[in-house]
N, C-alpha and C positions, 0 to 999 in steps of 0.2 A: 528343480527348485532348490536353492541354497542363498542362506542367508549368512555373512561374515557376522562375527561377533561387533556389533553395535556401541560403541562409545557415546557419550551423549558431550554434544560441541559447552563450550563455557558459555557461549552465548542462551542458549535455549535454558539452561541448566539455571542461570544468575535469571533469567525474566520470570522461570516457572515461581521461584521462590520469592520473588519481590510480588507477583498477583495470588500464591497462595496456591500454587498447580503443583508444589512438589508431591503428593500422591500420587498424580496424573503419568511424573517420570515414570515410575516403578511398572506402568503398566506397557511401557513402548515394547517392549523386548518379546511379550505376547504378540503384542498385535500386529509388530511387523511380520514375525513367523506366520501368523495369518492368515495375513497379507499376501505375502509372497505364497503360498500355498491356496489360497484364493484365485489369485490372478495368473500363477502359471510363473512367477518372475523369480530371477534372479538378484540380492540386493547385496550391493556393495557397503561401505565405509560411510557414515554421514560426511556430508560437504562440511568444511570449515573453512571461517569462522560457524557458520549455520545461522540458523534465523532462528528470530528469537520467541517464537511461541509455533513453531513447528520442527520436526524431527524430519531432515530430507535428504535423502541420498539416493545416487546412481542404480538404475535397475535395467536390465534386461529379460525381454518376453524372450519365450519358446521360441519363436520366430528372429532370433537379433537383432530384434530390435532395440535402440537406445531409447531409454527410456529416462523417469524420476518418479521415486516416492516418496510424497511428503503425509505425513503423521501429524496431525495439527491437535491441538485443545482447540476447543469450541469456544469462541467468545461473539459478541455481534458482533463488531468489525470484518472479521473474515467468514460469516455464514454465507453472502452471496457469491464468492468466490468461483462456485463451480456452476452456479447459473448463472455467472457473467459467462464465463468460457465457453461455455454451451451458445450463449448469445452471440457469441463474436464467432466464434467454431473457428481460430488458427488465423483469421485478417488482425494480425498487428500483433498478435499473442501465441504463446506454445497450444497446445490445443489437450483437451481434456478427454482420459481412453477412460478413464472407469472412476467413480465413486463408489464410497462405503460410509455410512455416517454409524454412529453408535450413540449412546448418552453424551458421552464426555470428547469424542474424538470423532474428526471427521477428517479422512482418505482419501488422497487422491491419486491417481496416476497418469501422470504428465509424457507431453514429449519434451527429451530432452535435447536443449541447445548446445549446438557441434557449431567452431569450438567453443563456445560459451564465455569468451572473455567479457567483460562490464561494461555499458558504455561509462559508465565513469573515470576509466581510461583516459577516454580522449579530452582536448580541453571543452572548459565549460561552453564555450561560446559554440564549442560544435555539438554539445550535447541540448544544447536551446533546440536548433533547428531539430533534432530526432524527437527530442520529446514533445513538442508542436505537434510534428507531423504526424507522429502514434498516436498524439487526442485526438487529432482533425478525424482520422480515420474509426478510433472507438467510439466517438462521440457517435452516437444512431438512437430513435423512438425506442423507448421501452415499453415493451408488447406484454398485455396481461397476462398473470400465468407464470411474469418472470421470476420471479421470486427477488423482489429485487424492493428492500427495503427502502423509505425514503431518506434523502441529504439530511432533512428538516430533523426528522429522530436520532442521527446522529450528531448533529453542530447544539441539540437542546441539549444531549446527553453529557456533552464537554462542556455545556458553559456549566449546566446545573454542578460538574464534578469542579470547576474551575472557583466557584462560588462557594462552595462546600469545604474545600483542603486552603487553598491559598491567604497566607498569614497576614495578616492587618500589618503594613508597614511596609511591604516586601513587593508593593507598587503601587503607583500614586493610584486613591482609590477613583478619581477621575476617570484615568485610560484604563482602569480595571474597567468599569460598570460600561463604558461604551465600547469598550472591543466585546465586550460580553451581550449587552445590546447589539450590535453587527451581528454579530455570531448566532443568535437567536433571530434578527430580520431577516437576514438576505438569503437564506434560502426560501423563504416565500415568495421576495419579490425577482423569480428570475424571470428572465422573457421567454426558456423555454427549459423544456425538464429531458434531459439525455440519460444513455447509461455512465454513468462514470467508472473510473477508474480508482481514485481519489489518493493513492500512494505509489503514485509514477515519477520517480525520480531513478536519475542515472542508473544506482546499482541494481535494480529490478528491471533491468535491459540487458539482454543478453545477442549476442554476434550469435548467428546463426545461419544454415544455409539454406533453408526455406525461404527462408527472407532476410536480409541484413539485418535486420534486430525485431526482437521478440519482447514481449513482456509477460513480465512472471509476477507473481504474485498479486495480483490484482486485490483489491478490497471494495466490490464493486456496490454502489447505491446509485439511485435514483436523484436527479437536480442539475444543479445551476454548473454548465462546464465552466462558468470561471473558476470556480474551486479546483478545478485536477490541474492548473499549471502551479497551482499554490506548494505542493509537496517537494517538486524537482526546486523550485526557489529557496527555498525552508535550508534544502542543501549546499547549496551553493555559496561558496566563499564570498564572493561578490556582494550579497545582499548586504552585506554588514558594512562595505564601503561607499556605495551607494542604491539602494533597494528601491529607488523609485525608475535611474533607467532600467535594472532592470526588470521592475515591472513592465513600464512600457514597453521592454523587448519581446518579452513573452505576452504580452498583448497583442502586438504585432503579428507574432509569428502566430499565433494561436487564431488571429480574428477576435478577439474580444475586447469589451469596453472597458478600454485604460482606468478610469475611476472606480471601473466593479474591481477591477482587479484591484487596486490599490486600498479600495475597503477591507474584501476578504482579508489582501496579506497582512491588514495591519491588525484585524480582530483574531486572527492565528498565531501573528507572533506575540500578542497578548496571552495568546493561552497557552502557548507554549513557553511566555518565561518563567512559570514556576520553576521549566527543568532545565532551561536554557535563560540564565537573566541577563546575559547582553544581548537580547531581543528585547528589555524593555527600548533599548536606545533605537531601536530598529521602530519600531513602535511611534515610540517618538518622533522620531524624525519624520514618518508619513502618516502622521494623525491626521485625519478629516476636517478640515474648518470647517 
């Protein structure tokens, strides 16, 4: 068991202290020792850039195997995480060898992707078809037991935040109150409730040789799968020239109703232009009549 001295990446370091988790730093440098003395592993250098509300770097078991451990702060978004993985067990995603949960931090230990480049790499139009084809395959019934919170407490949770912070003036209060109305409907009215994925876009894909691409970090709930092609769109340069084909493309590829989709995106990039406001234009342009 051996653990390298631990740097913390800029990324994790600038998110902890913007949600108020700088405490939470001071305590990585225990818990991965551990960790790695818990599980038998060997841990490397965090990855960089790193992500930004977990601590995760290269590890090796007893046996040679490659591995990853990530170090997370507890927030909702990522509590189902590791009873998504369990759910899926390695069909479309890395696969999940051991958990440890504490008050404040929750452990995981991953397989890691060999060689691991992004699909963000490649162009967008070829990253469509991959992220399509990874929902097609995540999308399955969620089975009691799963711990698998619902869409609906999530998309309430951001408009109520979105209502709350965002400054009188700073967009028309019109396409405010209706992408925030959307944002609160449409997870009730879907026609069928899946596991989701809900933060699959390119860089959370990874080349791999188990299977040609893998996904990682999942932030997994319960609802409506037109929501999980909405995050890889979110990314993509494209949207901002024209966001309604490709809506329709990711509807296409995905199977889903071109107009659900086209509500989701537009009650997202509402919520999202507090931190991004040239998506009120985006917004705009695929309002609802």
């Amino acid at each position: 068991m051996r653990v390298t001295p631990f740097p913390l990446p800029d990324n994790l370091v600038t998110s902890a202290r913007r949600y108020g988790y700088e405490p939470w730093l001071a305590t990585i440098p225990d818990t991965v020792s551990q960790l790695a003395h818990r599980w038998d592993i060997d841990v490397g250098d965090p990855f960089r850039p790193g992500g930004h509300t977990a601590w995760v770097a290269p590890a090796r078991s007893a046996g040679g195997a490659d591995l990853v451990l990530k170090v997370a702060w507890r927030h909702p978004e990522g509590e189902g995480e590791a009873a998504g993985l369990r759910r899926w067990d390695g069909d479309g995603t890395v696969r999940l060898h051991a958990e440890h949960r504490s008050e404040s931090t929750v452990a995981l230990l991953l397989e890691r992707c060999i060689p691991g480049w992004s699909l963000a790499a490649v162009p967008e139009t070829e990253q469509d078809a991959v992220v399509a084809g990874l929902l097609r395959r995540l999308w399955r019934p969620v089975q009691p037991g799963d711990g698998i919170a619902a869409l609906e407490v999530m998309c309430r949770a951001g408009a109520d935040s979105f209502d709350a912070t965002v400054r009188h003036g700073d967009i028309d209060p019109g396409l405010a109150r209706l992408g925030m109305d959307l944002l609160r409907r449409l997870p009730a009215t879907a026609g069928r409730t899946v596991l989701l994925c809900t933060d699959l876009h390119a860089g959370n894909v990874l080349a791999a040789r188990r299977q040609p691409w893998l996904v990682i970090d999942p932030k997994p709930f319960a609802g409506d799968p037109t929501y999980d092609v909405l995050q890889h769109m979110l990314n993509c340069r494209r949207l901002f020239a024209d966001p309604r084909s490709l809506a329709l493309r990711m509807a296409g590829l995905a199977g889903l109703d071109p107009e659900r989709v086209l509500q989701w995106l537009f009650a997202r990039c509402v919520q999202e232009s507090d931190r991004q406001p040239a998506l009120v234009d985006v917004a705009t342009a695929i309002r609802p009549r």
